[in-house]
N, C-alpha and C positions, 0 to 999 in steps of 0.2 A: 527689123522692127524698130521703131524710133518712140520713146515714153517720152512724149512731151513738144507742144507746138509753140514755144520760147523763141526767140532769135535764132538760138543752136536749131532749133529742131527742124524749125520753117525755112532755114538755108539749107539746110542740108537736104531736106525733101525738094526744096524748086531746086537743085543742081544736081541732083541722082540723075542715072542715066536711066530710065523707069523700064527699058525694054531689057535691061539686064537682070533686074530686080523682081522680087514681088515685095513691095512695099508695106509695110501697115503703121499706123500711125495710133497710137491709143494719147487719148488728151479727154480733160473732163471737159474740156471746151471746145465746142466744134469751130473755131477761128481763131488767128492768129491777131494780137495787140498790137497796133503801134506803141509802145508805153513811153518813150521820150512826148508825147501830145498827151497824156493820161492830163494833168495837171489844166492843161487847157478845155478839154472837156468836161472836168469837172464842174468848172465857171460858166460854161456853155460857149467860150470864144469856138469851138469847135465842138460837130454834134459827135455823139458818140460812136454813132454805126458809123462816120467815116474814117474812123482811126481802126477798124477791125477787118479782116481780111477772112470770107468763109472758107473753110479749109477743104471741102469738099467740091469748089469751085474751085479755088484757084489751084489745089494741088493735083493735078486730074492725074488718075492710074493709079493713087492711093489711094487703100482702103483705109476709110477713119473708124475705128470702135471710139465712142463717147462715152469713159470711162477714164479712172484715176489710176494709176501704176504702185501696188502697194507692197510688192515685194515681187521674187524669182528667188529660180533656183537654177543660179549660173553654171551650173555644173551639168544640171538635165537638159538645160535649156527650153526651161519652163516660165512664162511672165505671169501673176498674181495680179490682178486687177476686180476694181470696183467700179458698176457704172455709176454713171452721174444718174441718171435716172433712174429709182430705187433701189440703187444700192446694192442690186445685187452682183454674189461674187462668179467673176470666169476666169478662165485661164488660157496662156495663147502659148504656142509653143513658138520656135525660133532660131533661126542660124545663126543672125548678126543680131545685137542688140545695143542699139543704141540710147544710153540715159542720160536724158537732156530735157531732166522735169524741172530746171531751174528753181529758185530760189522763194521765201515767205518770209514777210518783216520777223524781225526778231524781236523780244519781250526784253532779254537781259535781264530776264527774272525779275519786272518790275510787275508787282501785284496791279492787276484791274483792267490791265490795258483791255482785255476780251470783253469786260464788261462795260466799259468806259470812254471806249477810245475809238475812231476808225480806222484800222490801219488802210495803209494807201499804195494798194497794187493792182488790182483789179480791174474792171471793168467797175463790178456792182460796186467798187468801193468808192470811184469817181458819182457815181449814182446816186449814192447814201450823202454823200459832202454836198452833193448839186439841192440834194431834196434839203439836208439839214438846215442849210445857210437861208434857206427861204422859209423853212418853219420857226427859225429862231425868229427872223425878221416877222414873222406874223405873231408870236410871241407875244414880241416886243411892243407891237404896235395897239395890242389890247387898250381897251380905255380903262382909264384907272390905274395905269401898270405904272408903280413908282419907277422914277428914274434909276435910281439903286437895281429895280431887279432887270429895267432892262437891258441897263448896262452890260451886267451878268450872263444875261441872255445874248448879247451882239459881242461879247468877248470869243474870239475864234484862235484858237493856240492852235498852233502847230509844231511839234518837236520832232528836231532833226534838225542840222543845218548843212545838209550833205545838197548834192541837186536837184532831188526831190522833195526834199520838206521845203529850200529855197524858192523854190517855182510853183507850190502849192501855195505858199506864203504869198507870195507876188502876185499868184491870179487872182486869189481871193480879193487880196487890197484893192485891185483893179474894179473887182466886181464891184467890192464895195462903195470905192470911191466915186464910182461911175453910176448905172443903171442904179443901184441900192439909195445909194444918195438924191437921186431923180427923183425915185420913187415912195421912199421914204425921209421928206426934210426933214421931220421933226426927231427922228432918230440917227442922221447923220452925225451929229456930235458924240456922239455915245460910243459909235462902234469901232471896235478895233481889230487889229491882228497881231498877236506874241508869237514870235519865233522863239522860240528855247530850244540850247545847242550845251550839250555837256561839256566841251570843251571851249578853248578863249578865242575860237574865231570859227568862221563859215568857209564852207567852202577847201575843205585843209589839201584836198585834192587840186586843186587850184594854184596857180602863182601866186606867192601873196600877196604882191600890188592891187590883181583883180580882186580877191577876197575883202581887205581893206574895203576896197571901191564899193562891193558890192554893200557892206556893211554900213557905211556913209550913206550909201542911198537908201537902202534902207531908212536910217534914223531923219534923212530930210523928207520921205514920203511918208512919215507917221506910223510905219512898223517899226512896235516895241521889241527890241531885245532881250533878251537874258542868257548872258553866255557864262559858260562857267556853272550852269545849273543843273546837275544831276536830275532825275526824276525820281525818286524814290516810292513811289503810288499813285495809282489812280483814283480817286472817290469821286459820289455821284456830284455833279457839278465842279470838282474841285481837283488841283492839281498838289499833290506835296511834293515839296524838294527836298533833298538831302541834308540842307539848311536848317531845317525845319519850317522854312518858310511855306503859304502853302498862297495861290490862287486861283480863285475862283471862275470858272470856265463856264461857255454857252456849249460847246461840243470841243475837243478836244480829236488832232489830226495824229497820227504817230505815225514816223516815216522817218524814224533813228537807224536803222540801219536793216540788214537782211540776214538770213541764214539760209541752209539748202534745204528743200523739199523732205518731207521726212523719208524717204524713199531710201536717201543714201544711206539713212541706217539699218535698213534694214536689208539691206543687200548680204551682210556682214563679209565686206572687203576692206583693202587698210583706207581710214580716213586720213585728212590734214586733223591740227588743231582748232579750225572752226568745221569741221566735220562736212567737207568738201572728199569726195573719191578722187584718192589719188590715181595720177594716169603717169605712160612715156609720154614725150613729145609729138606723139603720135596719135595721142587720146586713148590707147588703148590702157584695160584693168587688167595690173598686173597679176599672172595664174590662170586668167581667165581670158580662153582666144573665144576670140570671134563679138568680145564684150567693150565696148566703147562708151566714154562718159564724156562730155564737152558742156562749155557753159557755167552756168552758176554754179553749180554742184559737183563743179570737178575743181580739181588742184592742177591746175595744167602748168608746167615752168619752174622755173626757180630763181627768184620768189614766185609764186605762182600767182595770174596775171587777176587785176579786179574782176571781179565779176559787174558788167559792164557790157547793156546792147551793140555795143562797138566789137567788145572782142567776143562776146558769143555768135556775133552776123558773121566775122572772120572764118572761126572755128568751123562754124557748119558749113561754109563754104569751101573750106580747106579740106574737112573730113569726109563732103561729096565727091571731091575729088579722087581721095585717096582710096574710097570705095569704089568708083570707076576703076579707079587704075587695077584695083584687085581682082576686078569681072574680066581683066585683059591679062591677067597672070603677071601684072608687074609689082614691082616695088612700091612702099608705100615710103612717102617725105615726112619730115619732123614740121610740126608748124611752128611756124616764123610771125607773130606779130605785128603788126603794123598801126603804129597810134597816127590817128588821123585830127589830134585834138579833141579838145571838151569845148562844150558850150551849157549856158545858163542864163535862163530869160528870168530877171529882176523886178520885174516890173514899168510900169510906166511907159513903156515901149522901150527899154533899155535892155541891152544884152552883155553878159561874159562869154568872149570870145579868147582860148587860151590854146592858140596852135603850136604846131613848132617851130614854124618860122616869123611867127606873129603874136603880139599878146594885144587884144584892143578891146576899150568897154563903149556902152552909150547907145545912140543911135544907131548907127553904121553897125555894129554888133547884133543888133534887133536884127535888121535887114538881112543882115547874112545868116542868123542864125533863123530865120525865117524861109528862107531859099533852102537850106540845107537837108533842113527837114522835109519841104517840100519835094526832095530830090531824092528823099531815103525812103520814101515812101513806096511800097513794092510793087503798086499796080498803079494803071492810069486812073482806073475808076473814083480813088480815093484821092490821089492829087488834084482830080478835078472837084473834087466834094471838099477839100479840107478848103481848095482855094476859095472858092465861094463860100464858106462859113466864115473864112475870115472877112469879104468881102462884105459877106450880110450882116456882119456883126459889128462893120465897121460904120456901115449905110445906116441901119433899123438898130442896134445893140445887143443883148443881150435877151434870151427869152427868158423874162419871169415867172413863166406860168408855172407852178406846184403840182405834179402828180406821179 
């Protein structure tokens, strides 16, 4: 049984050997995300259904229950579940269990964000930012609407300066600067995008050369900075810092960082100190056979490795593996790694491209970081769907239509 269709989850299920298996798959979502494209869809360069994968097509021989993983009892080998669909409670029993519910932005115990803020992991979350950004602009565009308030209203923050708040930041400016500005002249001047990053630079995961880079461009394409800015609360319209200083926001993006699925805690097995289940090199939870954790919510390594679609695609593909070799009475391997670089689209048609044997920003970074994705994409169906959105979006723009 596998809780959760994540990178971990969804490799691991397309590499099972299915006639060894009875698979199940419990997810409150019935498909798998591309979420390196989340940011782009949000903007609409890319439509939404083509970055999702349905899990009950493309996984054939698993059974999906469309429910949340909210506890077990590792010991009976019993899984505690809620579905998505009212809520109610069932229970599935289990040989092998694999937990790979992946990870939910974290708060950092900064008041308001639930009431205030979007956080940005979702599907519905890219939906909420795609709907927001075009109610502000109709806002805005009231007659009679002082300058001052619509200002207010076209201020779009985003915090975080990791590669997800970077690339939210970037499509936004994009949208704005483009289709928004087309569409709306008279409030082109007005509108902007703040990046706010708690510490004194972007990107820290990053070479510093490219981070620099990406910060420069940033300030020549007219995304405001504020680094070094804490958050210390959310209020309606308005953002305070630790400073004391406070500004004032049209909607507010939060995409500061992650934590794991509340699921891990409640397993009561030993966590890390960001409350990741620790594993061997093997993914297995120690005390507990036949019980596997990969992914965001595991502690796999030492140091254990980021939680990051690179190494949770790894992990599941390595831990299909090692499940096979178990249905043929072999041995199971330790997993090994392998960084295949970071990328980070900036905007303007500019990319961070930071490999191992390469580090290169600009155009030629776009490009490849553009192919890349296009190739990490799991099915054909959707490389043909992402290619042509880009293609449409590049022909006709961007769809403004609100609903």
């Amino acid at each position: 049984m596998v809780a959760g269709c994540g990178f971990a989850g969804y490799a691991l299920l397309r590499g099972l050997a299915k006639r060894s298996f009875d698979a199940t798959l419990v997810t409150p979502r019935n498909f798998f995300l591309f979420t390196p494209l989340l940011p782009s869809a949000a903007t609409g360069t890319v439509e939404l259904r083509s970055i999702v994968e349905p899990a009950r097509r493309r996984l054939r021989g698993v059974r999906v229950v469309e429910g949340e993983a909210v506890g077990a009892d590792l010991t009976g080998k019993l899984l505690v579940g809620r579905a998505a669909l009212g809520g109610s409670r069932f229970e599935l029993p289990f040989d092998e269990l694999v937990i790979a519910v992946g990870s939910r932005p974290a708060s950092f115990g900064v008041p308001g964000i639930a009431e205030h803020a979007i956080p940005f992991s979702t599907i519905e979350d890219a939906r909420r930012v795609r709907r927001r950004v075009l109610e502000q602009y109709a806002l805005a565009s009231i007659p009679g609407t002082p300058a001052e308030a619509a200002r207010r209203e076209l201020t779009f923050v985003v915090c975080g300066g990791g590669p997800t708040g970077v690339e939210v930041a970037a499509e936004l400016h994009d949208l704005m600067v483009g289709e928004l500005a087309a569409a709306f002249p008279e409030l082109a001047a007005l509108a902007r995008v703040v990046l706010v990053e708690a510490s004194d630079r972007l990107l820290v995961s990053f070479d510093g050369a490219l981070s620099g880079y990406a910060a420069r461009h940033f300030r020549r394409e007219g995304i405001e900075l504020r680094m070094q800015s804490p958050v210390r609360a959310l209020e309606p319209g308005r953002i305070r810092f630790a400073s004391g200083e406070t500004l004032e926001a049209g909607f507010v993006v939060w995409a500061a960082g992650t934590e794991p699925a509340p699921l891990a805690r409640a397993l009561g097995v030993e966590l890390d100190a960001r409350g990741r289940v620790v594993t061997d090199p093997a993914f297995r939870v120690p005390g507990f056979p036949g019980v596997w954790a990969l992914g965001d919510c595991a502690a796999v390594g030492s140091p254990p490795l980021p939680a990051t679609a690179q190494v949770a695609q790894q992990q599941g593909a390595h831990l299909a593996r090692n499940l096979n070799r178990l249905a043929r009475a072999a041995p199971v391997r330790p997993f090994r790694f392998r960084s295949f670089g970071m990328l980070a689209y900036i905007g303007g048609h500019e990319a961070l491209a930071d490999l191992p044997g390469a580090k290169w920003s600009g155009r030629t970074a776009w490009l490849f970081w553009r192919s890349v994705y296009l190739t990490r994409l799991v099915s054909t169906a959707n490389k043909v769907k992402v290619l042509f959105d880009w293609m449409k979006a590049r022909l006709f723009g961007r769809d403004l239509a609100r609903f």
